[in-house]
C-alpha positions in Angstrom: -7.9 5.5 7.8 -9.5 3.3 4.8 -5.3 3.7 3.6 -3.9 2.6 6.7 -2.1 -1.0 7.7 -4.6 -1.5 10.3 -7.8 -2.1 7.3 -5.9 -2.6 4.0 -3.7 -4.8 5.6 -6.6 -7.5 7.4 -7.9 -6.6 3.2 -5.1 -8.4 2.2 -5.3 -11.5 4.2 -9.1 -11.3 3.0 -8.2 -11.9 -0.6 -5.7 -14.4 0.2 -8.5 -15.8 2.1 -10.8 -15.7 -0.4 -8.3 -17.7 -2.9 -7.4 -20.0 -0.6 -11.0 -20.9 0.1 -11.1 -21.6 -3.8 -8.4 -23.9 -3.7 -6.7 -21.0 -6.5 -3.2 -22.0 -4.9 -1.3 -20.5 -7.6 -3.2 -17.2 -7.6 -2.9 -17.3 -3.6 1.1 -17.7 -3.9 1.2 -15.5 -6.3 -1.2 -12.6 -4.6 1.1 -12.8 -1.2 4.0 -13.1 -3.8 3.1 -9.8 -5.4 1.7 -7.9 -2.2 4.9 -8.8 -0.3 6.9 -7.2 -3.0 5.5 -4.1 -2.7 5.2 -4.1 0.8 9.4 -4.8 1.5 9.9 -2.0 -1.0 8.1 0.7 1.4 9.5 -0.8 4.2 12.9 -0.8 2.7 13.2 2.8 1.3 11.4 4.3 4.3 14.2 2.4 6.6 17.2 3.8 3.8 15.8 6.8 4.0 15.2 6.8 8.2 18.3 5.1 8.9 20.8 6.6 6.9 19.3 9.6 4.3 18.8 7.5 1.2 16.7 9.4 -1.0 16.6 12.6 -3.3 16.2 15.7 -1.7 15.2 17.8 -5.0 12.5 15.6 -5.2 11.9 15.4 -2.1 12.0 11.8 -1.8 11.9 9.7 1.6 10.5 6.8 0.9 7.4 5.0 -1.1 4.5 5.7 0.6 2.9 2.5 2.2 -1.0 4.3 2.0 -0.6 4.7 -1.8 1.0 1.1 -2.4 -1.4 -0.6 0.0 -4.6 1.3 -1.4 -3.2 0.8 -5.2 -2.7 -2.6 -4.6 -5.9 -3.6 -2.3 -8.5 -2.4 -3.6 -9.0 -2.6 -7.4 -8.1 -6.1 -6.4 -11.1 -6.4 -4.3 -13.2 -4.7 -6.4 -12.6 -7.2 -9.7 -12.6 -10.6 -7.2 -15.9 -9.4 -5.9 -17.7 -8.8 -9.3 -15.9 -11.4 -11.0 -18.6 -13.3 -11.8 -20.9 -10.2 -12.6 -20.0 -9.8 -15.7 -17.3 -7.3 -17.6 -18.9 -4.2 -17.1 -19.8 -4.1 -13.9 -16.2 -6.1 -13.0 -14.7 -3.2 -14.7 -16.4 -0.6 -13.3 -15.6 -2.2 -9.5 -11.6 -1.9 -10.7 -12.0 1.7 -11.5 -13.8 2.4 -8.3 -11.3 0.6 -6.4 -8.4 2.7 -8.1 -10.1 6.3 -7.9 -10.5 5.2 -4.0 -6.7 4.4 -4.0 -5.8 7.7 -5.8 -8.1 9.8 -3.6 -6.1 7.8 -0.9 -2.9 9.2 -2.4 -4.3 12.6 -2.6 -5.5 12.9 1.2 -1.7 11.6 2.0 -0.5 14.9 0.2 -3.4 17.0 1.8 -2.4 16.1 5.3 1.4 17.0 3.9 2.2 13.0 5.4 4.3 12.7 1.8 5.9 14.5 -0.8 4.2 14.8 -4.8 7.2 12.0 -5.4 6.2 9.4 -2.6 2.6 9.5 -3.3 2.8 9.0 -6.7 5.6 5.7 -6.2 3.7 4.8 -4.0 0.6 4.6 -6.3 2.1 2.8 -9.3 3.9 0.6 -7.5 0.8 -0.3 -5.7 -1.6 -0.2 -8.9 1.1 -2.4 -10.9 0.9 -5.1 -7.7 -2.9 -5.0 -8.7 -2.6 -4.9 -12.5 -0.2 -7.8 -12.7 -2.4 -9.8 -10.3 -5.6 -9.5 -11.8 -4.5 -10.1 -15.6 -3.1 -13.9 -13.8 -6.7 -13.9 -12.6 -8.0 -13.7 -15.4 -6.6 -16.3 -16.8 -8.3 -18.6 -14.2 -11.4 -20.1 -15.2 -12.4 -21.4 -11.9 -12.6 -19.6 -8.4 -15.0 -19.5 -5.4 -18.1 -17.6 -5.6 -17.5 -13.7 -5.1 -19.6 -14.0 -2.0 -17.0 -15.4 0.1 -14.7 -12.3 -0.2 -17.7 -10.3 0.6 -18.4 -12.0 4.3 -14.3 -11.7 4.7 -14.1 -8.6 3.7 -17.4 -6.8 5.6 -16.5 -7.5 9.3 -13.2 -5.6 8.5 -15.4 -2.5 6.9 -17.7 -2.3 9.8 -15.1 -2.2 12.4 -12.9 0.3 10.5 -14.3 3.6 12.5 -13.1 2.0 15.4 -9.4 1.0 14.5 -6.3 2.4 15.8 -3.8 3.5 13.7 -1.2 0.8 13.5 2.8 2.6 14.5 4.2 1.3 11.3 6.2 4.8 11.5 7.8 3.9 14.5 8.0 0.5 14.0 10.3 1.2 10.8 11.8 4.0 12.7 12.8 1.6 15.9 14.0 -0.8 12.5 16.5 1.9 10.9 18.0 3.0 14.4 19.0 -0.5 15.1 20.3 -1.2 11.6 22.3 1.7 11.1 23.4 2.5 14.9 22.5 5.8 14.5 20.9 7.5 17.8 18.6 9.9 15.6 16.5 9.2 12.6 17.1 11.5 9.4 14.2 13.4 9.0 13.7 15.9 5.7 14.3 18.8 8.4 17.8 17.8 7.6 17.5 18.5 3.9 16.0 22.0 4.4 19.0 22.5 7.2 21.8 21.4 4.3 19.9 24.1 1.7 20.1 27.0 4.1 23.1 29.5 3.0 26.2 29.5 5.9 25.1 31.9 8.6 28.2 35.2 8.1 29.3 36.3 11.8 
């Protein structure tokens, strides 16, 4: 749940919130800039992958996962804007909660068997790098709004998260690769275990 579009997405929006509402403009471009990124690559190997079996089947490789990117991405970012102005070791300490919380995200995606050892783990540094490169621009910036505000953006979102639906995103990407490549079934990793299988001898 805490992985899924429907909390680390409104997370998202909470940051860009919470830069807008200190007038960082360059941090906010550049925070939807760098989140976007990452989120058109998931969308765009998962719909390779759905729509026409891009990918690597020794690796088992289907597309990034969108939990590990959004969770890498999110929430070390949250963490360092909240205690930004707590001082370094307590700002550092709130990253490296927010990433173990991403990587325990990338381990329940495995535990559920939702993605492949090689998914996950994209999925993670592509997410952790969105984060990385954003909050070494931040700190470059002497000036932003008090780490309060992303608190009272962020906490409605936290105490509502029990009650949230999973968003479809699957389906929605699925619906996305049918109509792109015309194709009247998705390729699944079924498939791949189907092409290993030795010839069948009458």
């Amino acid at each position: 749940m805490l992985g899924g579009l429907s909390v680390t997405g409104p997370l998202g929006i909470a940051i860009a919130g919470w830069l807008l509402a200190g007038r960082s403009w360059r941090l906010t471009l550049s925070w939807c800039w760098l989140f976007g990124i990452g989120m058109a690559l998931v969308v765009a190997t998962k719909v390779a992958f759905i729509g026409w079996g891009v990918g690597s089947a020794s690796f088992e490789f289907g597309g990034i996962s969108g939990h590990a990117m959004r969770a890498g991405a999110v929430y070390p970012v949250a963490g360092y804007l909240a205690f930004r102005h707590a001082g370094v070791p307590l700002q550092r300490l709130a990253v490296l909660a927010g990433v173990l919380l991403a990587l325990l995200i990338g381990v329940s995606r495995l535990e559920v068997k939702a993605h492949s050892m090689s998914e996950v783990v994209t999925g993670c540094l592509l997410g952790l790098s969105v984060a990385a490169a954003f909050i070494r621009m931040a700190s470059a910036e002497p000036s932003m709004a008090p780490s309060r505000v992303l608190v009272a953006l962020c906490l409605p979102i936290l105490l509502i998260t029990p009650k949230l639906e999973p968003v479809p995103t699957e389906a929605w990407m699925t619906g996305l690769a049918l109509y792109l490549s015309g194709h009247e079934q998705p390729f699944t990793r079924h498939m791949w275990r189907q092409m290993r299988l030795p010839p069948v001898l009458g």
